[in-house]
N, C-alpha and C positions, 0 to 999 in steps of 0.2 A: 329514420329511427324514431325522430321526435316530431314534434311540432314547431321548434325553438328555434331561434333566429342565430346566423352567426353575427358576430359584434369584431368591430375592427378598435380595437383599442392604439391609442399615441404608445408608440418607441418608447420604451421607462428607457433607463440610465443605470447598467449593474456595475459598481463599483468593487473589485475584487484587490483584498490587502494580502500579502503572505508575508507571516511574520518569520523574524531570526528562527535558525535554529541552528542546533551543530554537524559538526561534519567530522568523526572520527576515519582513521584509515584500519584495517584491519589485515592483520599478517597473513601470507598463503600456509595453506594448511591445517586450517583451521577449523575446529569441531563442530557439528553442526552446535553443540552445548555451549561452546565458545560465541558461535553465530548469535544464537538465540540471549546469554547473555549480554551481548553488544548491542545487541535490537533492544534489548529491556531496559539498558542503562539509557539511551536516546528519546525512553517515552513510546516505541512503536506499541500499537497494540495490536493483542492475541490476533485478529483478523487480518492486520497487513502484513505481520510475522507470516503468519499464514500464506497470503500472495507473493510475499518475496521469497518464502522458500520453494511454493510449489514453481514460480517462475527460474529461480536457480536450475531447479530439477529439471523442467521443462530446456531450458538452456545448455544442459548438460554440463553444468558447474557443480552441479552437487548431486554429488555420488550414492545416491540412500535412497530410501524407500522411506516415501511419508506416508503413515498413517494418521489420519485427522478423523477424531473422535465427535 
């Protein structure tokens, strides 16, 4: 493709921290609006909101038809 050499670079060192966060329970039967509230209080955003419901749905936990805009 090129002319360019490959280069063997030294082993780095990735150091990965994962800080606190919370852990609420959430009662069965539960709205997806109730859902989607619980998700907003804990910080998730619109995008992972997004994967954990389409994976619900995928899972066959959650009963609904997503529309994502």
């Amino acid at each position: 493709f090129s002319d360019g050499q490959t280069v063997v670079l030294p082993r780095s060192n990735i150091d990965i921290t994962e800080s606190g966060g919370t852990y609420n329970l959430v009662r069965d039967g539960l709205s997806v609006g109730d859902l989607a509230s619980a998700l907003n209080t804990l910080g998730v955003s619109p995008n992972t909101m997004i994967n954990i419901l389409t994976s619900l749905r995928t899972q066959g936990a959650l009963q609904a038809e997503l529309v994502i805009e």
